[in-house]
N, C-alpha and C positions, 0 to 999 in steps of 0.2 A: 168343458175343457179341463176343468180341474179335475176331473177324474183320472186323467193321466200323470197331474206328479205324485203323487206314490210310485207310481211304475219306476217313475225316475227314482228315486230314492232307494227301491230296489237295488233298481240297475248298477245305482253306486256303491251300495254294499256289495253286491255279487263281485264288480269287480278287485274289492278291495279283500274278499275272500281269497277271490283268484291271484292277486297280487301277494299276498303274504304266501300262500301254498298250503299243503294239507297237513294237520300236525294228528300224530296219531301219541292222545294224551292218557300218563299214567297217574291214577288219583289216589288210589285208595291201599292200604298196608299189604305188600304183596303176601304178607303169612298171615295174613285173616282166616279166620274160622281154623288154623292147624297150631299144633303144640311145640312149632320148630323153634320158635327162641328159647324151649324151655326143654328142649331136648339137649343132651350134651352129644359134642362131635357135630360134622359134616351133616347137613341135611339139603339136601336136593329135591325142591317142588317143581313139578311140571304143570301142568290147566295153563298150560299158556295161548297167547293170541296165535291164531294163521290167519298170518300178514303178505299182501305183496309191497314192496317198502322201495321205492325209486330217491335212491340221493341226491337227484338232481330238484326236487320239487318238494319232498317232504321231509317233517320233524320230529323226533321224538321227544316230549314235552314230560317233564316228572317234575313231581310235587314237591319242593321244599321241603315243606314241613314231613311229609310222608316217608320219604328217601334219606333226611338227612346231606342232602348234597346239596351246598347254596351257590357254588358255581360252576361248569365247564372249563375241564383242563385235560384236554384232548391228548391223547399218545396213538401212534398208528403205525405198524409195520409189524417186522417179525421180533420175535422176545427179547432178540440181543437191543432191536433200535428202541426198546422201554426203558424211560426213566423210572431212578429206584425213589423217587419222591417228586410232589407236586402232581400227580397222574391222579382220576377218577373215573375216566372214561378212557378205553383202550379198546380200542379196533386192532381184533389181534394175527394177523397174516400168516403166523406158523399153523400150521393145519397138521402137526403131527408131534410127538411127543416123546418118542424112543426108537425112533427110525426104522422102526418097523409098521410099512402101510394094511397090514393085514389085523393090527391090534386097532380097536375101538377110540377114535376120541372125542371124549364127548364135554361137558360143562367142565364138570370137575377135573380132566386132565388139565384144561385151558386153564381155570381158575390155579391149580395147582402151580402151573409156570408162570403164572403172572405174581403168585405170593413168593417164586423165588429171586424174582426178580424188584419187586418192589417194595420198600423198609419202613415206611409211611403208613399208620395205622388209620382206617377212614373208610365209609363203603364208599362205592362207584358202581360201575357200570362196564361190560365187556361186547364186544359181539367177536362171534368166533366161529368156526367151522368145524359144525358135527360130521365123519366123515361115515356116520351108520345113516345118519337121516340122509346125509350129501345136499346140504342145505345150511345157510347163515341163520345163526340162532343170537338174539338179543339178551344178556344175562344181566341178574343187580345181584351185588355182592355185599353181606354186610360189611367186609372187612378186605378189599384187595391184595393189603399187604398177609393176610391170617389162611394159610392151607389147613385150617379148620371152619371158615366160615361159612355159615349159610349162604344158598344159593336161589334165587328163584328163577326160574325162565320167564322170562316176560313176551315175546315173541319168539315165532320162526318165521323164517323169509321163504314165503316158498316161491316166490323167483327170482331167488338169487342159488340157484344150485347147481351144482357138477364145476367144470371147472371156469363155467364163465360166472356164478355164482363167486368164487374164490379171485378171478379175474374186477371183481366189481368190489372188492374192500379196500384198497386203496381208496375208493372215488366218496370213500365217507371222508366227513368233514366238521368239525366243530359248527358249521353250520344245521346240522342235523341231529342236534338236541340240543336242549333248551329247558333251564331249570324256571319253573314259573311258581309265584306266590298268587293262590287266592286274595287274598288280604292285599294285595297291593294295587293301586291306581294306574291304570292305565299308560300306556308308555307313548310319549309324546307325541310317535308319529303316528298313533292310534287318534288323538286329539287331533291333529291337525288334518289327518284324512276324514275325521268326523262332520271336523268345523267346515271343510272345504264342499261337504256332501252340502252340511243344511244352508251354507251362504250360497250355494247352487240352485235349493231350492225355494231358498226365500226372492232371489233373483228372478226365478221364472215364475212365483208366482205373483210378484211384485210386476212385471213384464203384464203381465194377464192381465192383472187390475186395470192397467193404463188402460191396455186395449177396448176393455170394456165400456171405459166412462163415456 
């Protein structure tokens, strides 16, 4: 019979997976191995992730210390509804850039309106709509406020595209990223669904023993 609680202890982390949701995590210096910080002017890296990225369930998860960004301070709408300070993270809903739909917009048009709009020197984070790719794209900026800073792609949504793609940015949410420390302990409701698992299984196997004497 005791071969069976492990299964259980399983079961209870599976669920507590399934309970927090899926977080798609960034670790490591997005300009590794290239010469962009020491390049002058605007540099634009692509090798990024192809993501399907649902905001109902999942997170995008960046590294403190990697990123330089130690909290979320979400802005979402089109350029005019951007705060010009306190913003890091901006879901950006204008999907065009000189009103003309036949001219390209890509990272660095989006980056470029968001440095005109925001006065606050700091990197962050954008996601925005390429209208060549016709898909939501995930960007890190060193500098939000700076229409010279490096850029890197960190994802593309490749389903979130056309206009139900554009129809699905609103539905982002400060709940769907998430600045995380290695170096840091555990967050309490991690302890407490831990402690709940092993007091579970020391119960049933406390249960077992009776049974057997």
């Amino acid at each position: 019979m005791n071969r069976h609680i492990p299964m259980a202890g399983v079961m209870l982390l599976a669920l507590s997976a399934a309970a927090a949701g899926a977080s798609i995590e960034f670790t490591t210096d997005p300009f590794e191995g290239t010469t962009v910080r020491n390049t002058p002017g605007r540099q634009v890296v692509g090798g990024e992730l192809f993501i399907a990225f649902h905001t109902a369930t999942e997170t995008f998860v960046f590294d403190r210390a990697v990123f330089g960004v130690n909290q979320i301070h979400l802005a979402r709408g089109p350029i005019n509804a951007v705060p010009s300070s306190r913003v890091n993270v901006v879901v950006l809903q204008t999907t065009d850039n000189d009103a003309n739909p036949l001219t390209p917009f890509g990272a660095g048009n989006a980056a470029d309106l968001l440095a005109s709009q925001i006065t606050d020197s700091g990197p962050g984070f954008f996601i925005y709509f390429n209208s060549n790719l016709n898909l939501a794209r995930l960007v890190y900026s060193t500098d939000l406020g700076d229409n010279t800073a490096d850029l890197k792609i960190l994802a593309r949504m490749l389903n979130l595209t056309g206009q139900a793609g554009i129809d699905a940015l609103p539905t982002f949410s400060a709940s769907n990223f998430t600045i995380a420390d290695p170096s840091a302990v555990p967050e309490p409701s991690g302890f407490l669904m831990m402690s709940a698992g092993i007091a579970a299984l020391l119960a049933l196997s406390a249960t077992r023993r009776r049974f057997r004497v």
